[in-house]
One Martini backbone bead per residue (centre of mass of N, CA, C, O) as a GRO file, in nm:
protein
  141
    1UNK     BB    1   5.987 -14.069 -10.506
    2UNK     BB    2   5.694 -14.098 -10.385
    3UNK     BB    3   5.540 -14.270 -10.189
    4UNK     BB    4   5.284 -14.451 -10.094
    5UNK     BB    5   5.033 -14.439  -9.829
    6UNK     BB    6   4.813 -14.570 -10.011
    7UNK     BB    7   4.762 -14.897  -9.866
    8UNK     BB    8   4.717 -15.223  -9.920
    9UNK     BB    9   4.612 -15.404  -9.583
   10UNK     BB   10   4.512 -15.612  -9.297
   11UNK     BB   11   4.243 -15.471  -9.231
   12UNK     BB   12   3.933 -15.530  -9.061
   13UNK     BB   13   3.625 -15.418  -9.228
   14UNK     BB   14   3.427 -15.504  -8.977
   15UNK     BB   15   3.591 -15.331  -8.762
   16UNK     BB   16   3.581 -15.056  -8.899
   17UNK     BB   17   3.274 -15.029  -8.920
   18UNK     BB   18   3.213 -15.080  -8.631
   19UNK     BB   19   3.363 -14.836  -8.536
   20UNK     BB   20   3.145 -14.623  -8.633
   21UNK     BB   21   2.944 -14.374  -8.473
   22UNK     BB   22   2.745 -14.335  -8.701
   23UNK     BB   23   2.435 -14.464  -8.824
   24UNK     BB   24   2.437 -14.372  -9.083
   25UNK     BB   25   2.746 -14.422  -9.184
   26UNK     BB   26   2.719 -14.726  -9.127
   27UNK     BB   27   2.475 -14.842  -9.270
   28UNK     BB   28   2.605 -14.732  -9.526
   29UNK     BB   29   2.810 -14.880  -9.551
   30UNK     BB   30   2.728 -15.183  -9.534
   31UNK     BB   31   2.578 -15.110  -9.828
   32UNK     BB   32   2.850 -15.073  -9.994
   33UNK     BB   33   2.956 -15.351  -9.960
   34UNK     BB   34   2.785 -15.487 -10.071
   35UNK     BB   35   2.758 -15.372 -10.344
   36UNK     BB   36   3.050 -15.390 -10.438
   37UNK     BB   37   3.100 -15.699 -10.404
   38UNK     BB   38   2.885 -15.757 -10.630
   39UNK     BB   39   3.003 -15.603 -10.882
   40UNK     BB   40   3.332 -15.718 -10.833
   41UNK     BB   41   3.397 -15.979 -10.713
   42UNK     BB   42   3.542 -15.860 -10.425
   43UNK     BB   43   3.754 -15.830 -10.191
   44UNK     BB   44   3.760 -15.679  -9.939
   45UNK     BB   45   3.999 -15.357  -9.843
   46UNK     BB   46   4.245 -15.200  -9.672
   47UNK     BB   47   4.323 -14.867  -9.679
   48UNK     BB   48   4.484 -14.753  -9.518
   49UNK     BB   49   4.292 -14.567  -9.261
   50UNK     BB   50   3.984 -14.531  -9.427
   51UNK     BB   51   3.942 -14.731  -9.660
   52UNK     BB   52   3.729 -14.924  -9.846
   53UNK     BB   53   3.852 -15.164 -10.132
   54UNK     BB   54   3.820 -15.293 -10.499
   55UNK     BB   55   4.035 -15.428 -10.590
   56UNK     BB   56   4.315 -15.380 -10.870
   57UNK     BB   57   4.550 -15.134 -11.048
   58UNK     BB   58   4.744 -15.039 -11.282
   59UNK     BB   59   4.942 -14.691 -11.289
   60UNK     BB   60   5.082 -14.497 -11.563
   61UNK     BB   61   5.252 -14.197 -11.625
   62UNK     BB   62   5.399 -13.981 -11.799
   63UNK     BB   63   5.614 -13.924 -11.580
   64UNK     BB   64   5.643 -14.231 -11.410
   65UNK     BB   65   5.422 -14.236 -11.248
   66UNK     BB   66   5.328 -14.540 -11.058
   67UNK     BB   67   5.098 -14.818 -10.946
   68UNK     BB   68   4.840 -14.916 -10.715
   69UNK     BB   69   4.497 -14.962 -10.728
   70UNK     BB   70   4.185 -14.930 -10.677
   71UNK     BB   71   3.884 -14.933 -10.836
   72UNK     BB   72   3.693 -14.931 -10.589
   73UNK     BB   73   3.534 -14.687 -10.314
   74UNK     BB   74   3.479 -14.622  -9.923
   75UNK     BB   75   3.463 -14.337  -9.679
   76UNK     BB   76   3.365 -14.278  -9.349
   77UNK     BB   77   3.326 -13.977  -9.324
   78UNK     BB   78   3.222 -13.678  -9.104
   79UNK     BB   79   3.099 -13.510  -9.371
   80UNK     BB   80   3.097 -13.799  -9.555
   81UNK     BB   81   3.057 -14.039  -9.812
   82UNK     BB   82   3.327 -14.158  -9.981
   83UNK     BB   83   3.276 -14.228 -10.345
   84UNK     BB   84   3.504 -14.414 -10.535
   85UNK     BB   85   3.598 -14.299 -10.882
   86UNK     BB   86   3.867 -14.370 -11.079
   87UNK     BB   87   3.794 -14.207 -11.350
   88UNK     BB   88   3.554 -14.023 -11.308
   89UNK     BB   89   3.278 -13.799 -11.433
   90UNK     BB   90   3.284 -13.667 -11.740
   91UNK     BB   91   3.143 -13.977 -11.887
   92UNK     BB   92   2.871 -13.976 -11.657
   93UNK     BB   93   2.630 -13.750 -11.698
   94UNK     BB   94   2.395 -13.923 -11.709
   95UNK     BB   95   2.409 -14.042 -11.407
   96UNK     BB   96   2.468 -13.746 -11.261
   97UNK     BB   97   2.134 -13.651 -11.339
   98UNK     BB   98   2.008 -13.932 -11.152
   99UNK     BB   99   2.150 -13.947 -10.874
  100UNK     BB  100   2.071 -13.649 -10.684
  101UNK     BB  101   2.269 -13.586 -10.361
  102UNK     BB  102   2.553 -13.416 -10.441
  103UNK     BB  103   2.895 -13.425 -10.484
  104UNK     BB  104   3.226 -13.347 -10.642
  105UNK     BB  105   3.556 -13.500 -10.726
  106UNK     BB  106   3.753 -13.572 -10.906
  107UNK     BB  107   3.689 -13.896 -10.758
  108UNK     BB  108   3.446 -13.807 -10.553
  109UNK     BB  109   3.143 -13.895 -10.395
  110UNK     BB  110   2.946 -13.672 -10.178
  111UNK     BB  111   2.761 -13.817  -9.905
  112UNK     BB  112   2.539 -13.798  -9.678
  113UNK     BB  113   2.300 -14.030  -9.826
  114UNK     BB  114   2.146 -14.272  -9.962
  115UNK     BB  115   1.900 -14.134  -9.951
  116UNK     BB  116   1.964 -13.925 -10.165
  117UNK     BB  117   2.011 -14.173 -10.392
  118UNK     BB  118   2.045 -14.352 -10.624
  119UNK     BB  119   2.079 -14.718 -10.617
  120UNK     BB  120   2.073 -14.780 -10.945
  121UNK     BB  121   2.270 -14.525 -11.037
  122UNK     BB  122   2.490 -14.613 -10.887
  123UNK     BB  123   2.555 -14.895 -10.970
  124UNK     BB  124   2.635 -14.839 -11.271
  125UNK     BB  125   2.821 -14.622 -11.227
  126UNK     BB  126   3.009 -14.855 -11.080
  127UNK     BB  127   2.981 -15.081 -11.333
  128UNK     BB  128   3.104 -14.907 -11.527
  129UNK     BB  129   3.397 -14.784 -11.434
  130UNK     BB  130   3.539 -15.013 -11.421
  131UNK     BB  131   3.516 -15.126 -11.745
  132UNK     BB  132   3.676 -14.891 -11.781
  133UNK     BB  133   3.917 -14.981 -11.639
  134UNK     BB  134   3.973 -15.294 -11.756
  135UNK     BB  135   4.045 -15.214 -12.065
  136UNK     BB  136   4.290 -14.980 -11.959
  137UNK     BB  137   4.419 -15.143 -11.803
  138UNK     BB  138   4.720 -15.317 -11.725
  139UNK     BB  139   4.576 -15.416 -11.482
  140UNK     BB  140   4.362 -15.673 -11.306
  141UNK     BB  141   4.226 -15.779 -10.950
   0.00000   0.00000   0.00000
């Protein structure tokens, strides 16, 4: 079975956010990992080499593929800020319609600007998600 290349290492979240080029998407992570820190009561760390996560929980598959992965997280992407829902979207309708202006992928909801989105019901959807991964993960960190 394939290793996970997406793993937390020791990489520095302020010098990651500070080398960002573009100051809304600066601007923007910064204002994520407040939100974040404050939600989760979790130390930012780095997953791979450009998400920057928080918190962690154990996940087994039917097929026997199991892991640990971060609860929320957020990655300074070029083309949009992705902030990761590990749960997905579909049972957060309610949040979703009072978001604002975003797209979303399985788990990945994608920001141009947090200016565009209601910064009240992201954190709501953030700190459900979350209470959801608690109660059904097998651990959490």
């Amino acid at each position: 079975m394939a290793e996970l290349k997406t793993t937390e290492n020791n990489g520095n979240v302020l010098e990651f956010i500070s080398s960002i080029e573009r100051d809304v998407r600066r601007k923007d992570s910064l204002t994520m990992l407040e939100l974040m820190t404050s939600l989760t009561g979790k130390e930012p760390k780095v997953w791979g080499s450009s998400i920057i996560g928080f918190g962690s929980y154990h996940y087994k598959y039917e097929s026997g593929r199991e892991g640990d992965w971060f609860m929320c997280g957020f990655s300074p992407r070029a083309q949009a800020l992705t902030i990761y829902i590990m749960k997905g979207f579909g049972q957060y309708e309610s949040y979703m319609e009072k978001l604002g202006k975003y797209k979303t992928g399985k788990s990945c909801l994608y920001v141009n600007n947090l200016l565009d989105i209601d910064m009240t019901v992201l954190s709501s959807l953030i700190k459900q998600s979350i209470e959801d991964i608690e109660k059904n993960a097998t651990c959490c960190n």
